[in-house]
C-alpha positions in Angstrom: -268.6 73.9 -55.0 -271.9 74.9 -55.4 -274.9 73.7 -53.3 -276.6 72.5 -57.2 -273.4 70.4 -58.2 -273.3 69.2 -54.7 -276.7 68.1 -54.6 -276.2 66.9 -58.2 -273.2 64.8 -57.6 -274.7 63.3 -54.5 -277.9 62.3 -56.4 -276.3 61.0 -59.5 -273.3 58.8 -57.7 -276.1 57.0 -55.4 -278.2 56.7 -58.7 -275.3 54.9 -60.3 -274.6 52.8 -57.4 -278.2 52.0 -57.0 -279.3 51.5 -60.5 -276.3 48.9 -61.0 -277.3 47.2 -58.1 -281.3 47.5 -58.5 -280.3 46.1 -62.3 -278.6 42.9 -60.9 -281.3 42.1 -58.1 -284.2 39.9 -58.2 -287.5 41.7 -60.4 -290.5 42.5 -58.4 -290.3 42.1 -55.0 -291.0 44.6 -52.5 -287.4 45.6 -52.3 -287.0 46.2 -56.0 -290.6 48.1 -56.0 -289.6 50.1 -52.7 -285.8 50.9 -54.2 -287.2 51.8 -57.8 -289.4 54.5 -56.2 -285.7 55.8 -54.2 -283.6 55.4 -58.1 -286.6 57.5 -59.7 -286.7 60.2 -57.1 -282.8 60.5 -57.2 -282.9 60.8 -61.1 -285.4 63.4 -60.7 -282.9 65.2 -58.4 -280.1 64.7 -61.1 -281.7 65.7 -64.1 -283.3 69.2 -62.4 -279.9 70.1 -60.8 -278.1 69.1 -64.1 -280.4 72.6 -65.3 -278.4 74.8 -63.0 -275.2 73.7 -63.7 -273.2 75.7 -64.7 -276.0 78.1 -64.4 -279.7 78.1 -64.8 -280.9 76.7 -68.0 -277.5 77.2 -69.9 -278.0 73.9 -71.7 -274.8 72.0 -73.5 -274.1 68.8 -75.2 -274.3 66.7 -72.3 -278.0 68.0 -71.1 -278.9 65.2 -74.0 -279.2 62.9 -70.9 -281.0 65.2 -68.8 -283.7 64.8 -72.3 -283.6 60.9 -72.2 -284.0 61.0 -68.4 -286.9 63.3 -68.1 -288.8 60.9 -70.9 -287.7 57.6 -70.1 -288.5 57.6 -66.5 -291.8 58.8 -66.4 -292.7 56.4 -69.4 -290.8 53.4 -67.4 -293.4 54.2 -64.0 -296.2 54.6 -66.6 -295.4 51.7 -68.3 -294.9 49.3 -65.2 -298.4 50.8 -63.9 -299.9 49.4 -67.4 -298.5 46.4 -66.6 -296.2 46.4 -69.5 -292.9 44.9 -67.9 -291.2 44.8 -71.3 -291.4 48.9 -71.7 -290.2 49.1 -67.9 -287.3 47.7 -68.3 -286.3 48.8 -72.1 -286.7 52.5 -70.4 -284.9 51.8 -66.9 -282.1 50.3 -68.8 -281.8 53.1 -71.0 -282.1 55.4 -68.1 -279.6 53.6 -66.8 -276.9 53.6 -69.5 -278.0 57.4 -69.9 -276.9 58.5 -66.2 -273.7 56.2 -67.1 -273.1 58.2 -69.9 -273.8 61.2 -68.7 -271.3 60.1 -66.1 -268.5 59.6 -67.8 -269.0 62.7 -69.6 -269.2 64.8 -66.7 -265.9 63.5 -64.9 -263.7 64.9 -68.2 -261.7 67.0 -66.6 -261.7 70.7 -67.5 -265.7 70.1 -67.0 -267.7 71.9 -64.0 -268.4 68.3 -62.1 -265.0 66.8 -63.3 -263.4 69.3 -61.9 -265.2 69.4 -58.5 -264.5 64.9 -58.0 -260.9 65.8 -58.7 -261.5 68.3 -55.6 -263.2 65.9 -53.4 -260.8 63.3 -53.9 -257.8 66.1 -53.7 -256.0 65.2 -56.9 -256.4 69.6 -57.9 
């Protein structure tokens, strides 16, 4: 496996795990604020290392979430700057369902990152 879909899949399943759980938990408190900031940095990782998979810049269908990432999340930390709690969450949430998407997609076998769960969890 290589060291981008490593760092990819590592990002992307604590995103997941994360996001569900940052989703379900009380709204502004220190704790949400200081997890956001963690979610945001670990989409950032996904959606760069998503450029290098399989190789640099080769862009397919599913790089459609690396888009919607790379616009919602900046406008979600802009937005909660403004103050605008509404935008915030309509762009989280879509980040959200985005990385879950892009998720599923990903673990089809016969794909790059599908392929390379199946070998973490020994089932190829």
């Amino acid at each position: 496996m290589s060291t981008a879909i490593a760092i990819h899949l590592a990002a992307a399943a604590i995103a997941l795990m994360l996001g569900g759980w940052i989703l379900r938990a009380p709204k502004g408190t220190p704790m949400h604020r200081w997890l956001g900031r963690i979610w945001v940095a670990l989409m950032a990782t996904t959606a760069l290392t998503s450029l290098w998979i399989p190789s640099f810049l080769k862009i397919g269908w599913i790089h459609v979430f690396t888009l919607i990432v790379a616009i919602n999340v900046p406008q979600a930390v802009l937005a909660i700057r403004r103050g605008d709690v509404a935008a915030h969450r309509r762009a989280m949430i879509g980040s959200f369902i985005g990385l879950a998407g892009a998720a599923l997609g990903a673990l089809i076998p016969g794909r790059i990152v599908g392929n390379a769960v199946l070998r973490i969890l020994g089932l190829n």
